[in-house]
N, C-alpha and C positions, 0 to 999 in steps of 0.2 A: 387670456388676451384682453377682457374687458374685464374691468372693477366697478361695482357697487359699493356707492357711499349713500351715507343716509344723514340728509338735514335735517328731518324730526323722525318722529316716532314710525309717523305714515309719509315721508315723500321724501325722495331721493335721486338720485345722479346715475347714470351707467358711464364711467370714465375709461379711456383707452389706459392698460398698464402695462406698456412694454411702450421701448424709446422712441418705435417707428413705425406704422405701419399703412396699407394704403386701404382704404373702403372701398369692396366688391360689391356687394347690395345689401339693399336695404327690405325686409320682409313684413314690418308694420309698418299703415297710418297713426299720424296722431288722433288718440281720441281712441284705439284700441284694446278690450281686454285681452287680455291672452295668460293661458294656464302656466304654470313653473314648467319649464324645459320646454318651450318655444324659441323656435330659434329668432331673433330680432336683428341681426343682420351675420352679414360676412366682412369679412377682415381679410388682406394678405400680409404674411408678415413672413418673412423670409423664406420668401415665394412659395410658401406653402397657405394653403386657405383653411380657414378658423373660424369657426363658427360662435359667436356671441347670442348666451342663451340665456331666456328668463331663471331668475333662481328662484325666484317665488309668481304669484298672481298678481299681474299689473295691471296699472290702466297707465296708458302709455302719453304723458301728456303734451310734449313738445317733442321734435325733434330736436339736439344741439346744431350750434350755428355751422357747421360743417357740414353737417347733413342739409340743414336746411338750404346752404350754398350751391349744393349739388341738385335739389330739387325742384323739377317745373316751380316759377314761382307765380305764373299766373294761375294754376289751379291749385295750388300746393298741396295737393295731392299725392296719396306716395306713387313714384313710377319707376319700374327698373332703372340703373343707372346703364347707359350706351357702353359694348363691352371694351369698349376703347378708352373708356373714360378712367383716369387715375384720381383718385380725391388723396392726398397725400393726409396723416393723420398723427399726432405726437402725443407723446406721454402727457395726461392729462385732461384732454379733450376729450369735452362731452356729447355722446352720443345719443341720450335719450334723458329726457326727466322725467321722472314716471310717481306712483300712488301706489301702494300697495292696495289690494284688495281684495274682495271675498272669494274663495276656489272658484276659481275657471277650469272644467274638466275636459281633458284632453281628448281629441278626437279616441272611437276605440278602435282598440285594433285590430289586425286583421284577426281572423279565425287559424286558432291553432291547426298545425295537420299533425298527425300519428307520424313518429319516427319512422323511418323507412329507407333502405339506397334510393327511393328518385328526394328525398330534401335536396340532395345536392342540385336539382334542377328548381332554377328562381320562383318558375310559374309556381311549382309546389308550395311555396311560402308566400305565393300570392305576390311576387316583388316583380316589377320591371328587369328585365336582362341587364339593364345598363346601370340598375342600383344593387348589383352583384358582381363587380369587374374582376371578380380571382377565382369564381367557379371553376375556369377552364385551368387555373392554374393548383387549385384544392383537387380537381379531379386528377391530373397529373401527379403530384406529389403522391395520390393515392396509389396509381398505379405502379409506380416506382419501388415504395414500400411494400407491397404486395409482389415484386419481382424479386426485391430484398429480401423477403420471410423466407421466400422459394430456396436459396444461399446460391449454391451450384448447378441445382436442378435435379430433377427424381433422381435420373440415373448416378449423380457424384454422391447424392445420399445414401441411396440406398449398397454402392458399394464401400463409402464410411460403414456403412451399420455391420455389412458383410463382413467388415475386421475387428467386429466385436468393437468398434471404436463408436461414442455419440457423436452429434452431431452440433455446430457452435450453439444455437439455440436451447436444445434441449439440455446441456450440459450447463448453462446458463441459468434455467428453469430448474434445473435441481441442484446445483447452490444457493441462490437467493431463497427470500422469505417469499412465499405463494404470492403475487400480486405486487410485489414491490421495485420490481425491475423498470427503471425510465430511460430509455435507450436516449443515445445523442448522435449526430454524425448518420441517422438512419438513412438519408440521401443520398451518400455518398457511394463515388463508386465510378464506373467509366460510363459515359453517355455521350450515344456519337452525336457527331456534330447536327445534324439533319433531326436525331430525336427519338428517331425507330428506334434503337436499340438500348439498350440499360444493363450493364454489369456488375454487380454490388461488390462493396470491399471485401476483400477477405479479410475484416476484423471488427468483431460485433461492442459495442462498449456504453459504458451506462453507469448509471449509479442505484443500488439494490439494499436491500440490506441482510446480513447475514446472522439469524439469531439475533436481530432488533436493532441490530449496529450497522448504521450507514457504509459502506465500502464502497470503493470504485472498483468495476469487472473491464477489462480488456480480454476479449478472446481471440486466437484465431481460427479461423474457416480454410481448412483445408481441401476441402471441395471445391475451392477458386484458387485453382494457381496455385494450388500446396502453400499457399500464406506468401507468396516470394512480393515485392515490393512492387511488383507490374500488376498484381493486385489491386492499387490504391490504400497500400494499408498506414505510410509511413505516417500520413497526415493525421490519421484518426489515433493511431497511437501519441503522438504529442498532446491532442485533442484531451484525453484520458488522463495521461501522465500528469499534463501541467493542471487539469482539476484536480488530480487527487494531489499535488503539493499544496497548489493554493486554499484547498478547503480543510486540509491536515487531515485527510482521508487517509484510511488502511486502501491498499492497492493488490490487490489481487490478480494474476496473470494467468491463463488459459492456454497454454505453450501447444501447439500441432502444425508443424512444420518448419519454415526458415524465418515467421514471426516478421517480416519485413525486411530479410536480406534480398540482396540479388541474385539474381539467375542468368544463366547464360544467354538464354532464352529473349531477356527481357533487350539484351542487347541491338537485336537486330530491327530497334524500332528505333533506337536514338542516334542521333545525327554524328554521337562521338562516344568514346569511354570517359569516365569520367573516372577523378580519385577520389577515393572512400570516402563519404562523407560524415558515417557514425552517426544518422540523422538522432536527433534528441538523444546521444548521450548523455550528455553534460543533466539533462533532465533525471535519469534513474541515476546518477550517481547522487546529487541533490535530494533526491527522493530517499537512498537510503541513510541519510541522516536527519530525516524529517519524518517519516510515519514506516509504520511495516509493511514489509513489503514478499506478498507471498508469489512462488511459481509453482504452478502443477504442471508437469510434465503430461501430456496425455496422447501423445504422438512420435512419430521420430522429431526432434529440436534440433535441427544443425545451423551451424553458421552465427549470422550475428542472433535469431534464436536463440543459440546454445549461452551468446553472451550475455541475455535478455534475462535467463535462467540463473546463470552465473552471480546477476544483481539484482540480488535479493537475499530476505534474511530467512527465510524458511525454504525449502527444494524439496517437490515431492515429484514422486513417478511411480508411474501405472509397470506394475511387471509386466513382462509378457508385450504388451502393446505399445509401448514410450524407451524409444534410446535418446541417448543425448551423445554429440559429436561435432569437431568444430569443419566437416565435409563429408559425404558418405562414401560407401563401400566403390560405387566406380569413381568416383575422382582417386580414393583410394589406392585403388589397383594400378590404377594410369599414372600416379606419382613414386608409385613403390616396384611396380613392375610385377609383382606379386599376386592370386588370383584371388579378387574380392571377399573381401569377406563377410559373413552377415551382417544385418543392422544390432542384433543383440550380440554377437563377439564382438562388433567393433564398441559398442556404446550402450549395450543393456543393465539392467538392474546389478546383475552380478559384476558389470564393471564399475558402472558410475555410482552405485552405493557403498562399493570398497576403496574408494579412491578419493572421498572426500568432497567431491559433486554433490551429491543430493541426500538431503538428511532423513527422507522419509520414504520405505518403498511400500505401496500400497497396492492389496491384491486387486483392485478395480477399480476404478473408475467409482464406484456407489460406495468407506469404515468408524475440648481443652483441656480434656478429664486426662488420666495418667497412662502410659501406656507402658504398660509391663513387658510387653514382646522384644519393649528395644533391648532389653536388658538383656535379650540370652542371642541376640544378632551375630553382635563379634565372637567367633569360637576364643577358645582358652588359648588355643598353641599360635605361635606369631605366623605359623607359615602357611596356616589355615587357611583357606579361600570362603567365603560369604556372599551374599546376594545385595548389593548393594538398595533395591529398588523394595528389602523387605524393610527398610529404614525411610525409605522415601513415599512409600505406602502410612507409614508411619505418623510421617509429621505432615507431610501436605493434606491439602485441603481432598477433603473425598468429592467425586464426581458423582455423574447419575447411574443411580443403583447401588451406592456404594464405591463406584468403583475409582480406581485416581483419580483425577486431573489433573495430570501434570501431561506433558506433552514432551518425550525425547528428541531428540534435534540431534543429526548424523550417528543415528544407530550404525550405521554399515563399518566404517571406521572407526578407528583410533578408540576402540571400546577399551581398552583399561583405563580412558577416563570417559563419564558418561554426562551428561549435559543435556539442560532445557529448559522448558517453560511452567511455572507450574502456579500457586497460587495458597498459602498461609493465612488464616484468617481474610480469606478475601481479596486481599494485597498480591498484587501477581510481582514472582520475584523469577529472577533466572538461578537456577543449581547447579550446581556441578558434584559428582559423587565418582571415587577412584572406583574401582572395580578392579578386586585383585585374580579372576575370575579370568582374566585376560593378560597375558603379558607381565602376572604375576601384580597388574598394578602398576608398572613402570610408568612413565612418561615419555611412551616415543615421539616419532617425528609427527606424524599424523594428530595425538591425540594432543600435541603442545599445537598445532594448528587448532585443533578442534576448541582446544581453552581460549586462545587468542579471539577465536570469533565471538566466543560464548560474552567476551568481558567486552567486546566493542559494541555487543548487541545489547548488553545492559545497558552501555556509557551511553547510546545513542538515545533512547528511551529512558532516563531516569529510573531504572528496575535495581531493584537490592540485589545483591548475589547472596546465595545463603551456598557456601563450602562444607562438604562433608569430606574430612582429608585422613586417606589412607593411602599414601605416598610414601613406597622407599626409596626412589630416586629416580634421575635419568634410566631408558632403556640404555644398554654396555653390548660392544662386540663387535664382531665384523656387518653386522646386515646393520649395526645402529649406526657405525662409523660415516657407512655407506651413503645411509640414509641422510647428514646432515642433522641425527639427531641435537648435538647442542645448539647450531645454528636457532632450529625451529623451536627449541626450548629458551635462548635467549628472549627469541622474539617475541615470545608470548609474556616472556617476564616482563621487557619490555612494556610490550600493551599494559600489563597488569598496573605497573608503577607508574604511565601515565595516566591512568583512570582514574586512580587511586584517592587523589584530591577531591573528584567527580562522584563517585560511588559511595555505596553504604552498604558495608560486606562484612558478614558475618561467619567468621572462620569458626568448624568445629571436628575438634582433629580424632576420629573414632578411631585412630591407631598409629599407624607409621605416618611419618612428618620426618623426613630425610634429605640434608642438601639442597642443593639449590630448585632441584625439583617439588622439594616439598616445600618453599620456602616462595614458589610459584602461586599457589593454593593458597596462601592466607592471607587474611587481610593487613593493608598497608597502610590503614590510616588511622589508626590506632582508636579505631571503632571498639572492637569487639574480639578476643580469642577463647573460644570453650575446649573444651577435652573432655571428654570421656575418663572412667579410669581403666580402659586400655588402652590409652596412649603411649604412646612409644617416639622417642626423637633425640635427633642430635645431628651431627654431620655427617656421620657417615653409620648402617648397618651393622651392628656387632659382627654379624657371620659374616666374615672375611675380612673384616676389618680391622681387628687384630693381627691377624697373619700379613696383611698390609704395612702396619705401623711396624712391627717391630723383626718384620723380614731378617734384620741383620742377628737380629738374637736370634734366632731359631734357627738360623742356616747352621749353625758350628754346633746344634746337639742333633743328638741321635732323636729316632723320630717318637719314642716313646714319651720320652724327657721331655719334647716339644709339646705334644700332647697334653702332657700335665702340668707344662707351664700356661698351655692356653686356657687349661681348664681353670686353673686358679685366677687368672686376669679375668675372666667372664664370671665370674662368681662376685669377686673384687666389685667390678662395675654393675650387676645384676641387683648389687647392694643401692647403688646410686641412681640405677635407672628407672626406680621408682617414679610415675607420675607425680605420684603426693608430694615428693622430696621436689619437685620444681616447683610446684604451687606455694612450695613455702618458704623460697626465696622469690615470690612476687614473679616466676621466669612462666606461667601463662594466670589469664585473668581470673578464669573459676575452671574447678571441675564441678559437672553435673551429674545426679544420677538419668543415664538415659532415659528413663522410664519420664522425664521431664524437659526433655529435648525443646518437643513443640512450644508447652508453657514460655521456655526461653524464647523463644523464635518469635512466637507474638509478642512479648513483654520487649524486644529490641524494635520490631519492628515500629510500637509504638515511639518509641524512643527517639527515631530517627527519619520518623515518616515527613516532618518539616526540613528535611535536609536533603530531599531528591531533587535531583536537577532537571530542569525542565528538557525536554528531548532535543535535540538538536540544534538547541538555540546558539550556543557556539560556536556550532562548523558551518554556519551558512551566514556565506559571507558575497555582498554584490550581486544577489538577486538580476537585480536590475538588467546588468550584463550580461549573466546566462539568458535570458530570454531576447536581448538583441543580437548574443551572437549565434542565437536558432532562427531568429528570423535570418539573418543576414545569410546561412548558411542555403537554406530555402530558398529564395531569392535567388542564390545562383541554379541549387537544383532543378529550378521549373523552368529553365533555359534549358537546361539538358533532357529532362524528362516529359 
């Protein structure tokens, strides 16, 4: 608020630097030493008071003519200014002329006291009451947070712990790193009008770090209100959400309960019903095209919960203790007329990990050299089945102890094809590997969903896909018909060929590559295609695929004749279905010896690592507006609520 200028070396100006302000008092005579960080007068400047302090040891030798205007001029003396008095004050005007001089030491200070709960009381630091005016409001905040920690109270904890289920804190405490948790929103919560009373949110949120990496935690406390939105939770989830956008934080979800839906319950406090408002959707859609986005199940999750769970790009759940459903067993019953059914038949692990919901079920709560092995992977006989994960052991990055690191995503489903997270040389890439093991390897409905997500979760994130393609085709039949298999295989094609510009995909086809299914699996931008030399492909499967083509021949012989005519046409082709013989019409890029799989995989990835695209910078689009159409939305909500 005041500037120092300097005429020489030793003497100087104290000038006002702001456009306007008026003089409260004045706290030196002229002719005053005073130590660096004395205060030499007050200021008001938009109507807040300012203190103007020495920056070094002065001798203070004039007042400016402003001050002097304002002061007794028959003693000229300094003397408080009358508290009525305005001295009006502008950019430039000088307040003091002063001398630099030799240390002036500062009055000392009081005498430390030993940390203790009575600091909070002034006299303990020796202060006046009245030069401490937020005591009573520090003590407050404390006890609020201290009713916070409490979540629900003994009894709602100790019957959480009773279900084998933690509790939002503790559960908190053991994800993060020991000591890194900074809680946000800890005030929040319902506080009645008078002050007695304090009910914290049920939704604990903060930023930690997991294994050294910063994240955002949102949890819910089911011990207040099963999580439902009369809680106070909706606010402190946007709270959360819109820091982990703005700071391109990983986003982490703690799912036990309805996560901030409504309740019937909550009803009978508001003046009206209201329609849906989907508070901060628009938020987690946003989010998942801007950083990763995890849910753990660790409770029943129904409702808009369930839809909480739903957005996001990793889905895990506790067996045994965590359903996921979009209403429970008595709303259930009351709409089907039917007699309830449990929370695990309606919505447990054996549901929702079969059905394409949740990619991970977890038993609790607390879980470049040559490699010769690949080479004896693939059996000899084409109809042989293989372990897809002894290849993928292979070339990914090994974890602690030895062991993977790669990370599976929707084991429960659509396993003849398998998908995730894993890591080559460092470089975290997404995989995909058929599994013939399941399904024969097909491509059903489920597992073309499972590919679709695998390749938007790459595009979103700039991650390589590295394909390992043993693909004989669509699943065929009546349950495939059913199912809407081509639709779902379309679709994933689809995703695939829009990415495709976006991505850095390295197709490597360790056997069947068939039809449009297997034409799903390879890359489309004319990156990269390897083979094995058990590769196998074309448009359609030899076994049956003869008897297909030339139906009309073979209907008018006898079936022996037919027989031996098929034999001789797969002999015929058997000649040309040679891998090698494609490679040397230029119809794929290289064949590898497996045992050099990985060597490839790093030598590409280098290749291609300046061509990742930055994550989500494409699909986020008008910012600006998602955030005025969450307030705007809010705004009507707290009329209602």
């Amino acid at each position: 608020m005041a500037e120092v200028r300097m005429r020489t070396a030793k003497a100087g100006e104290v000038v006002v630097a702001v456009p306007s302000a008026l003089l409260g008092s004045v706290a030196v005579a002229e002719g005053a030493e005073v130590a660096a960080g004395t205060v030499l007068a007050t200021l008001v400047v938009m109507k807040m008071q300012t203190e103007v302090v020495a920056h070094a040891p002065l001798r203070i030798l004039r007042w400016g003519p402003a001050l002097a205007a304002a002061l007794d001029p028959a003693t000229y003396s300094f003397l408080p200014l009358p508290p009525d008095l305005t001295v009006p004050l502008a950019a430039g005007d000088v307040l003091f002329r002063f001398r630099l001089v030799a240390e002036v030491p500062l009055p000392p200070p009081a005498p430390s006291v030993p940390s203790s709960p009575a600091m909070s009381s002034p006299q303990a630091v020796g202060q006046a009451e009245e030069d401490r005016p937020w005591d009573a409001a520090l003590l407050r905040m404390a006890e609020i947070r201290e009713r916070a920690l409490a979540m629900g109270g003994a009894a709602a904890v100790a019957k959480q712990h009773g279900k084998g289920k933690g509790d939002v804190r503790g559960r908190i405490a053991t994800l993060v790193d020991d000591g890194s948790f900074v809680e946000i929103g800890s005030l929040a919560g319902a506080l009645s009008r008078d002050g007695a009373s304090f009910a914290p949110a049920n939704f604990v949120c903060g930023r930690g770090r997991v294994g050294g990496r910063i994240v955002v935690v949102g949890a819910d406390d089911f011990t207040v209100r099963g999580g439902h939105a009369d809680g106070g939770v909706v606010r402190k989830q946007m709270m959360a959400e819109k820091m982990a956008y703005r700071l391109r934080l990983p986003m982490v979800r703690l799912l036990d309960g309805s996560s901030g839906g409504g309740s019937v319950a909550s009803l009978l406090k508001l003046p009206a019903t209201y329609v849906p408002p989907l508070p901060a959707f628009r938020t987690k859609v946003a989010l998942l095209r801007r950083v990763p986005v995890v849910a753990v199940l660790l409770g029943p999750v129904v409702g808009f919960g369930a839809a909480r769970a739903m957005a996001s790009h990793c889905r895990i759940m506790v067996a045994g203790t965590s359903q996921l459903f979009v209403a429970g067993p008595p709303v259930v019953a009351a709409a089907t007329g039917l007699p309830p059914p449990t929370k695990n038949e309606l919505g447990g692990a054996a549901v929702a990990g079969a059905n394409g919901s949740i990619d991970i079920v977890a038993s609790s709560e607390d879980a470049a050299e040559l490699r010769p092995a690949l080479r004896t992977v693939i059996p000899g006989s084409r109809s042989a089945s293989y372990n897809p994960f002894l290849i993928l052991a292979l070339v990914l990055d090994a974890g602690y102890d030895t062991a993977p690191a790669w990370l599976e995503l929707g084991s429960g489903y659509g396993r003849s094809l398998r998908s995730g997270l894993g890591r080559v040389g460092g470089v975290p890439v997404v995989w995909l590997a058929s599994d013939p093991r399941f399904d024969g390897g097909l491509l059903t409905a489920l597992a073309a969903a499972k590919l679709k997500r695998a390749v938007q979760l790459a595009e979103v994130f700039g991650l390589p896909v590295i394909s390992l393609v043993d693909q004989p085709g669509f699943n065929i039949g009546l349950s495939a018909e059913a199912e809407a298999t081509i639709l779902h295989g379309t679709e994933a094609l689809v995703a695939v060929f829009e990415a495709a510009p976006r991505l850095a995909w390295l197709s490597i086809i360790v056997r069947k590559c068939y039809g449009v299914a297997g034409g799903a699996l390879l890359d489309h931008s004319d990156h990269l295609r390897l083979a094995w030399p058990s590769g196998d492909w074309g448009s359609l499967p030899l076994e049956g695929g003869l008897q297909a083509a030339f139906k009309a021949v073979l209907a008018g012989q006898p079936a022996a004749a037919a027989e031996a005519q098929i034999a001789q046409w797969t002999a015929d082709i058997e000649r040309i279905r040679d891998p090698i013989r494609t490679a040397t019409v230029a119809g794929i890029d290289e064949i590898i010896d497996p045992a050099s799989t990985r060597q490839a995989i790093l030598a590409w990835l280098e290749c291609v690592e300046h061509i990742f695209p930055a994550c989500g910078e494409s699909r986020i689009d008008d910012e600006t507006r998602m955030w005025a159409d969450e307030a705007i939305m809010f705004s009507g909500m707290d009329a209602k609520l």
